[in-house]
N, C-alpha and C positions, 0 to 999 in steps of 0.2 A: 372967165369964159362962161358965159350966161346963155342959156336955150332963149332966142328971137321970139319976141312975144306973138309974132304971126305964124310962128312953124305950124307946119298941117303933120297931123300923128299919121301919113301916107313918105312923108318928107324925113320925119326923123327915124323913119323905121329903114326907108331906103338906105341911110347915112349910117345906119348902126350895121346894115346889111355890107356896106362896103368898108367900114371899118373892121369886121370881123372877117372879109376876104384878107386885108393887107396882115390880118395876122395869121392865117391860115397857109397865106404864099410868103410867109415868112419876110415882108417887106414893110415892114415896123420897126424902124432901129430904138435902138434904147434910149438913145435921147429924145425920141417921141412918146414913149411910154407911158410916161405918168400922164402929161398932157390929154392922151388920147384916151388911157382909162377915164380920168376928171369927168372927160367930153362922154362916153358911154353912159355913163356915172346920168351925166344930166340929163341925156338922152331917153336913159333907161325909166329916171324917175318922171320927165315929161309921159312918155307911153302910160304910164302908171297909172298917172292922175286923170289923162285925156279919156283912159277908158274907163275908170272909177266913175267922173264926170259922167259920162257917155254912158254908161249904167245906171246910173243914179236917177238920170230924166229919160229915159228908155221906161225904168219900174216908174214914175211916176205919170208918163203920159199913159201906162194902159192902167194903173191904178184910177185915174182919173175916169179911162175908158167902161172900167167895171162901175162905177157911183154914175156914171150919167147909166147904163143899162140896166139900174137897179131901180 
């Protein structure tokens, strides 16, 4: 089970959002469990990197901002 190389981090955060409802309303049976942890698992570690990523060139575009106003 592999995170879709087009997922948008609005898409997998909604998904994580409805996965942690069906455990909340107690309608996750056990023999979804591991499956569905796996999926958070991947879920989780996409958000991770997307906003590492999305950070990384956020400090680099005003880094850049500051050496052209210098």
């Amino acid at each position: 089970m592999a995170v879709k190389k087009d997922l948008k981090y609005g898409d997998a955060i909604n998904e994580l959002e409805e996965i942690l409802e069906r455990i909340e309303n107690e309608e996750l049976d056990v023999d979804e469990l591991s499956s569905t942890v796996k999926r958070v698992s991947l879920l989780v570690k996409f958000c991770r990197d997307k906003l590492y990523k999305t950070e990384t060139e956020v400090e680099k575009i005003l880094s850049d901002m500051e050496e052209e106003e210098d």
